[in-house]
PDB file of N, CA, C and O in Angstrom:
ATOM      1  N   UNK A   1      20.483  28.401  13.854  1.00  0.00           N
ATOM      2  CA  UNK A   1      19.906  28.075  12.573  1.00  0.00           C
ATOM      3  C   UNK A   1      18.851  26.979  12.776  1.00  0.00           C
ATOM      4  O   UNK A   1      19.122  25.984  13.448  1.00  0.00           O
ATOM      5  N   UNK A   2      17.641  27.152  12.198  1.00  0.00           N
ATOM      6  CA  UNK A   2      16.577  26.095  11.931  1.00  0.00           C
ATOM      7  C   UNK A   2      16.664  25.170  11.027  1.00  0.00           C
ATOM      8  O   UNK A   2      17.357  25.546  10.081  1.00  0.00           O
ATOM      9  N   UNK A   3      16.361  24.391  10.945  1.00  0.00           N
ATOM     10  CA  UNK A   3      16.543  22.783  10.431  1.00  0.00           C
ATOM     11  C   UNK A   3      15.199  22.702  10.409  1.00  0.00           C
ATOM     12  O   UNK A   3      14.393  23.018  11.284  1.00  0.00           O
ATOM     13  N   UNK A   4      14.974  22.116   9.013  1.00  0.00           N
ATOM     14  CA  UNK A   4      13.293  21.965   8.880  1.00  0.00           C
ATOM     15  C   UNK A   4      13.843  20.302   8.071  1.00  0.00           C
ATOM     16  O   UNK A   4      14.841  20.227   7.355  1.00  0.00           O
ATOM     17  N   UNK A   5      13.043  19.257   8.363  1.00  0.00           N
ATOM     18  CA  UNK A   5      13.150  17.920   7.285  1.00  0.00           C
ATOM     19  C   UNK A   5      11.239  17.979   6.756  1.00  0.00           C
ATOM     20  O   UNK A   5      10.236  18.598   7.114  1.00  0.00           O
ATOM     21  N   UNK A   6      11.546  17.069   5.867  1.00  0.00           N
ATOM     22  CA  UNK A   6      10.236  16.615   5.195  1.00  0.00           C
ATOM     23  C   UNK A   6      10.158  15.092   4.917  1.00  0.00           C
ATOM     24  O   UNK A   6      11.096  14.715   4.215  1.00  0.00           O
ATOM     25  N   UNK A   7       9.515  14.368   5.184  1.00  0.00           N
ATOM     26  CA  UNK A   7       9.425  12.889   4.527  1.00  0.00           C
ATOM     27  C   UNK A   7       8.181  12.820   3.412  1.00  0.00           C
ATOM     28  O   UNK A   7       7.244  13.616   3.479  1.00  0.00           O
ATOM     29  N   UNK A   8       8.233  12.186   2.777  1.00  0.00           N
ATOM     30  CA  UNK A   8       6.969  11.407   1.899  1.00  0.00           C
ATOM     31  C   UNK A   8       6.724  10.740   1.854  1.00  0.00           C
ATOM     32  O   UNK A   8       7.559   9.838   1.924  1.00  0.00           O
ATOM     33  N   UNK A   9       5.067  10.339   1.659  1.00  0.00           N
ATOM     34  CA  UNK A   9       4.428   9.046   2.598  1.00  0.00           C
ATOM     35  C   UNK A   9       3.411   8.898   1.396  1.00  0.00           C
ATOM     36  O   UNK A   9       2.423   9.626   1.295  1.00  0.00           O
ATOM     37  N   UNK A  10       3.661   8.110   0.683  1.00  0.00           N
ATOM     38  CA  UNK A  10       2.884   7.302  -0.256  1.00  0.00           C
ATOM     39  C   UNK A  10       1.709   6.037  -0.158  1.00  0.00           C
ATOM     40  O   UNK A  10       1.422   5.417  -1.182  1.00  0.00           O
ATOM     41  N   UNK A  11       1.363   5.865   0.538  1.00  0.00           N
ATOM     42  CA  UNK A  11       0.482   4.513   1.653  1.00  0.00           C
ATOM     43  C   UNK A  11       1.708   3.482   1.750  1.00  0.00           C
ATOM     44  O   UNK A  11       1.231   2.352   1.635  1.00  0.00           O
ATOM     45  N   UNK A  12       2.824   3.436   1.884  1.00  0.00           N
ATOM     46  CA  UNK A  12       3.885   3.020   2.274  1.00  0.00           C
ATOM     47  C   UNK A  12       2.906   1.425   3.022  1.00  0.00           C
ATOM     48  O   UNK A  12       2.659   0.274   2.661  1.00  0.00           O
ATOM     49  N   UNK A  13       2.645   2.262   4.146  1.00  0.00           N
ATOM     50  CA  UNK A  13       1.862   1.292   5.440  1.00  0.00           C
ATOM     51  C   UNK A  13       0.772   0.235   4.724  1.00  0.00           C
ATOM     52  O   UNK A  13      -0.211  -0.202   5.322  1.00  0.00           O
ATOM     53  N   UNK A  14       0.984   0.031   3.877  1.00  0.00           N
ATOM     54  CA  UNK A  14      -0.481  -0.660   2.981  1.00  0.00           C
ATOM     55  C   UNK A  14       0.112  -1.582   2.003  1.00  0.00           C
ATOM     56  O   UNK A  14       1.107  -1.061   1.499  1.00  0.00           O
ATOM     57  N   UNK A  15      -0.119  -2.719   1.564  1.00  0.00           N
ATOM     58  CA  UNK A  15       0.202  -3.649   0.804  1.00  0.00           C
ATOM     59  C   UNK A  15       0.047  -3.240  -0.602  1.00  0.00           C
ATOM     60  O   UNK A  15      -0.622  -2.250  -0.900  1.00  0.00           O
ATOM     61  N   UNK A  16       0.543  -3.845  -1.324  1.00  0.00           N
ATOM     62  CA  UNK A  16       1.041  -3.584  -2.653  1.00  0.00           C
ATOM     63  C   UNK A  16      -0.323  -3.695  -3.276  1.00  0.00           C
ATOM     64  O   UNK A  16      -0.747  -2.690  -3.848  1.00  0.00           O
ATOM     65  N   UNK A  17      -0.993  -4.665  -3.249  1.00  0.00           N
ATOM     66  CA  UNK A  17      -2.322  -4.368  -3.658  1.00  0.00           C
ATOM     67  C   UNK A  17      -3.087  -3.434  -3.476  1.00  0.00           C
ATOM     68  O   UNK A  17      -3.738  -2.842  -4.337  1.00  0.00           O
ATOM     69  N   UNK A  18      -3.057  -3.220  -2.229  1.00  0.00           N
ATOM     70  CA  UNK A  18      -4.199  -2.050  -2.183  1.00  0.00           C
ATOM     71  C   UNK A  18      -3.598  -0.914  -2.661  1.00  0.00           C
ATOM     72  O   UNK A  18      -4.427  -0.059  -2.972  1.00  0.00           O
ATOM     73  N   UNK A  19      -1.815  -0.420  -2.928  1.00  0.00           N
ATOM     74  CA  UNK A  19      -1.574   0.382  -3.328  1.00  0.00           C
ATOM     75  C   UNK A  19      -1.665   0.466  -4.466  1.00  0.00           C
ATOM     76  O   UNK A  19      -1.535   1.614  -4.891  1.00  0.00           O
ATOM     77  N   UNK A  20      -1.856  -0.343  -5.233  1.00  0.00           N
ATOM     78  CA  UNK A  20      -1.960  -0.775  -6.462  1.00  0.00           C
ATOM     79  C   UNK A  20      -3.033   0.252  -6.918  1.00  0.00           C
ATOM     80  O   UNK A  20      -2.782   1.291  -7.530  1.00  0.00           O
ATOM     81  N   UNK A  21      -4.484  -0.257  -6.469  1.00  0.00           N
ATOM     82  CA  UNK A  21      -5.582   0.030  -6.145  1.00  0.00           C
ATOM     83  C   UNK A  21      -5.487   1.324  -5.987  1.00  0.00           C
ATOM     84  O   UNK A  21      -6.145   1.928  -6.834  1.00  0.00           O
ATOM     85  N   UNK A  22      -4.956   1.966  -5.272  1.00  0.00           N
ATOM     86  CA  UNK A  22      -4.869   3.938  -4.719  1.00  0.00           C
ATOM     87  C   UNK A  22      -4.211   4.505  -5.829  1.00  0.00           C
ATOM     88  O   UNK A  22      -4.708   5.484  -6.385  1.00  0.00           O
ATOM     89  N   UNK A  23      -3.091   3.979  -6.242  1.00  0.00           N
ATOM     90  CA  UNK A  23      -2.577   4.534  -7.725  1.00  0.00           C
ATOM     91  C   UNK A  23      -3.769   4.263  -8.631  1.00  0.00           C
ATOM     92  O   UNK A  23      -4.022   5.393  -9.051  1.00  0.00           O
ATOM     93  N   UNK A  24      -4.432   3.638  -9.045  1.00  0.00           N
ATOM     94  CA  UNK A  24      -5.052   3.077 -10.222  1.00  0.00           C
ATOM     95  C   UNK A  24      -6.792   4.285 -10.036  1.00  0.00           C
ATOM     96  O   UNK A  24      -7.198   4.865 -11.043  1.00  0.00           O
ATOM     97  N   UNK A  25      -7.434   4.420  -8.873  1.00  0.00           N
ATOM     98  CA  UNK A  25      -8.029   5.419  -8.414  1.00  0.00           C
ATOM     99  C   UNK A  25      -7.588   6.584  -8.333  1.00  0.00           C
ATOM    100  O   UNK A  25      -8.504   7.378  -8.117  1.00  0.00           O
ATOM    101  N   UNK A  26      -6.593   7.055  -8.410  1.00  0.00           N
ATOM    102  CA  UNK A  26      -5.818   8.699  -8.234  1.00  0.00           C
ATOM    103  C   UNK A  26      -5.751   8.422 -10.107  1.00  0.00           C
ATOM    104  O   UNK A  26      -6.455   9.298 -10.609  1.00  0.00           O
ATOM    105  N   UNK A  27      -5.291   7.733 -10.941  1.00  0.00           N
ATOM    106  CA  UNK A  27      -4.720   7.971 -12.338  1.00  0.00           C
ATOM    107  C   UNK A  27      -6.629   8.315 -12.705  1.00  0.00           C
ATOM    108  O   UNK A  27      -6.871   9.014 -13.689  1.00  0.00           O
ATOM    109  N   UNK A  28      -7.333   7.998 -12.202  1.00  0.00           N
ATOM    110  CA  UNK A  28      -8.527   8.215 -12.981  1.00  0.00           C
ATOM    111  C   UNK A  28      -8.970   9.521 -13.159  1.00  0.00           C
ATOM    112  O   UNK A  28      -9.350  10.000 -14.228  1.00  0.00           O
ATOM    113  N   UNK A  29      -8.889  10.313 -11.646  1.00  0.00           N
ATOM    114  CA  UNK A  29      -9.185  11.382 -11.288  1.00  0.00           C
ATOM    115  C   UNK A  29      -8.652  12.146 -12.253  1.00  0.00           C
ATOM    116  O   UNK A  29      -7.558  11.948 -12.780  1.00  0.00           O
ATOM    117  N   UNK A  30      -9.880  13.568 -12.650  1.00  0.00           N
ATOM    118  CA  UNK A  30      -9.888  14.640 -13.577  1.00  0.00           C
ATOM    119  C   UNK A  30      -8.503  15.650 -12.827  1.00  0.00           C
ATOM    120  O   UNK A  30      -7.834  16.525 -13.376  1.00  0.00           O
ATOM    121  N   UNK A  31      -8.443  15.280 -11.817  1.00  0.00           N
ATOM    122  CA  UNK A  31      -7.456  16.347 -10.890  1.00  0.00           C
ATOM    123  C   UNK A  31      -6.173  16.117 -11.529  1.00  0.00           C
ATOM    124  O   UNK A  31      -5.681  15.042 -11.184  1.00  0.00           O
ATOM    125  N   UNK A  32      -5.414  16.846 -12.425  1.00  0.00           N
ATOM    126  CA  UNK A  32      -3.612  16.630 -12.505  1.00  0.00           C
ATOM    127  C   UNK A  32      -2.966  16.439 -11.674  1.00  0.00           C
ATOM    128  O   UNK A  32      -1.962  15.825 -12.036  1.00  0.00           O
ATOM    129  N   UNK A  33      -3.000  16.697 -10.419  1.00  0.00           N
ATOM    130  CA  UNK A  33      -2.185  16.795  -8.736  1.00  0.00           C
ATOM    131  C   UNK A  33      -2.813  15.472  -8.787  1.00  0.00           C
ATOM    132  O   UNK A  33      -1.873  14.758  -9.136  1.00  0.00           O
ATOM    133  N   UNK A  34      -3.815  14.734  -8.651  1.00  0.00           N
ATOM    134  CA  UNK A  34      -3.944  13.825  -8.369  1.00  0.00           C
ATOM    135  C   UNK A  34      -3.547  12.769  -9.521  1.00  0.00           C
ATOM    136  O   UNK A  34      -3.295  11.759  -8.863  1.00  0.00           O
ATOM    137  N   UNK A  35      -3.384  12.498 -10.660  1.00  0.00           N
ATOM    138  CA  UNK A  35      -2.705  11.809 -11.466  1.00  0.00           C
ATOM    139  C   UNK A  35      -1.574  11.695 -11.509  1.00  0.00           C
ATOM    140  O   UNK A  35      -1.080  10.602 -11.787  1.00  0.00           O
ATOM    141  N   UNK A  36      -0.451  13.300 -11.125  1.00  0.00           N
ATOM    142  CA  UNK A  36       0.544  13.451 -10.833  1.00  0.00           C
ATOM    143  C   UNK A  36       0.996  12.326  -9.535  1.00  0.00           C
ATOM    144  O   UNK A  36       1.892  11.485  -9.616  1.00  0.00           O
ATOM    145  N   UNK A  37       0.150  12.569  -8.405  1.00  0.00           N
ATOM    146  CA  UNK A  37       0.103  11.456  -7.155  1.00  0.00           C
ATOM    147  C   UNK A  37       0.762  10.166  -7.700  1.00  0.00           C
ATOM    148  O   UNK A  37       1.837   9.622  -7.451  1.00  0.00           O
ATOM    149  N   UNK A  38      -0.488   9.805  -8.713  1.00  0.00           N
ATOM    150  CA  UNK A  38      -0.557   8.623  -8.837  1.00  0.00           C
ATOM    151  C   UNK A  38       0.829   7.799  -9.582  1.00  0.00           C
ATOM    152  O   UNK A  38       1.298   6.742  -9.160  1.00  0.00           O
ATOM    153  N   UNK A  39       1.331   8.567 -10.780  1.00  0.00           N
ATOM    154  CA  UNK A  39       2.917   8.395 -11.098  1.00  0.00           C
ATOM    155  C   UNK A  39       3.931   8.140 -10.374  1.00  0.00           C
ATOM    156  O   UNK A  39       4.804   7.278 -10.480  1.00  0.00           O
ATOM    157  N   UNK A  40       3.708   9.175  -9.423  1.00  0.00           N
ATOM    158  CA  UNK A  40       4.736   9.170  -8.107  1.00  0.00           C
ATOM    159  C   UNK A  40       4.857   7.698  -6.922  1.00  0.00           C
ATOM    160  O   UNK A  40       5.758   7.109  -6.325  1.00  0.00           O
ATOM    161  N   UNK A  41       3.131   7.579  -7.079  1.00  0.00           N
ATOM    162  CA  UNK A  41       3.156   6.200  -6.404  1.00  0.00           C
ATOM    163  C   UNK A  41       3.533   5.064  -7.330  1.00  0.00           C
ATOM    164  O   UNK A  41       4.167   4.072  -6.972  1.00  0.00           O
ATOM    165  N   UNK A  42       3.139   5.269  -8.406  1.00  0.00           N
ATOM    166  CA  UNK A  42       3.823   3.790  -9.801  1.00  0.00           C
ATOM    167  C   UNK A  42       5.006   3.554  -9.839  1.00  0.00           C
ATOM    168  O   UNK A  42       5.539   2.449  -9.948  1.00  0.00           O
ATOM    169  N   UNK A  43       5.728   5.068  -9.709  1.00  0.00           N
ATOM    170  CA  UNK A  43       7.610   4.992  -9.777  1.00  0.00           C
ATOM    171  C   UNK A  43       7.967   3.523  -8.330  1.00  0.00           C
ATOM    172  O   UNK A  43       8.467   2.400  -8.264  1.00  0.00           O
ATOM    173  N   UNK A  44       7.250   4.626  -7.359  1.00  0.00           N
ATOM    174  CA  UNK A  44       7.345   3.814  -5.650  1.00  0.00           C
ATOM    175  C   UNK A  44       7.835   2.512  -5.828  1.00  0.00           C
ATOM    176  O   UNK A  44       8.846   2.012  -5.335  1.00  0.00           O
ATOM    177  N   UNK A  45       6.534   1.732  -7.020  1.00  0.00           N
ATOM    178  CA  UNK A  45       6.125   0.920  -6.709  1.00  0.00           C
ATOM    179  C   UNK A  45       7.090  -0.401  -7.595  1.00  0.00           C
ATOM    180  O   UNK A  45       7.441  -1.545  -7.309  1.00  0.00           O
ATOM    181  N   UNK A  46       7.248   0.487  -8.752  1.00  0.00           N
ATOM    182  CA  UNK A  46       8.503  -0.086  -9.329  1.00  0.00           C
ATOM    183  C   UNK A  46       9.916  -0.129  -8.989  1.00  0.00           C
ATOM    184  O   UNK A  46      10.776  -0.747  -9.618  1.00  0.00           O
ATOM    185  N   UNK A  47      10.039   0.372  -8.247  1.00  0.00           N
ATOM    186  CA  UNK A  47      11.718   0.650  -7.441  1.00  0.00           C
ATOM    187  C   UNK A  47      11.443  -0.620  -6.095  1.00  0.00           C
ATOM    188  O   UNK A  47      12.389  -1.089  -5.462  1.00  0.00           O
ATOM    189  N   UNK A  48      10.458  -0.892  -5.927  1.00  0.00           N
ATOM    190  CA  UNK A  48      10.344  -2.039  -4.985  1.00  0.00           C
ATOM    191  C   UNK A  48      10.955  -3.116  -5.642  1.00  0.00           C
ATOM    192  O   UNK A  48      11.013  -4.218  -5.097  1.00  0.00           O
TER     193      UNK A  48
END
């Protein structure tokens, strides 16, 4: 049997500011996937 994993990587590697910053640039974007992004990184960022 195969075993597949997945991780998710949010700019993890990057300070809260600048993530700040990458959420706040993705919520602008006309793209839904990319606003969607950006939620996903706000949750992140609040569970810190």
């Amino acid at each position: 049997m195969a075993r597949l994993e997945t991780r998710w990587k949010l700019s993890q590697n990057r300070g809260r500011r600048e993530q700040e910053l990458i959420a706040a640039q993705l919520e602008a974007s006309a793209d839904s996937v990319e606003r969607a992004l950006a939620a996903l990184t706000r949750r992140h960022l609040a569970a810190e």
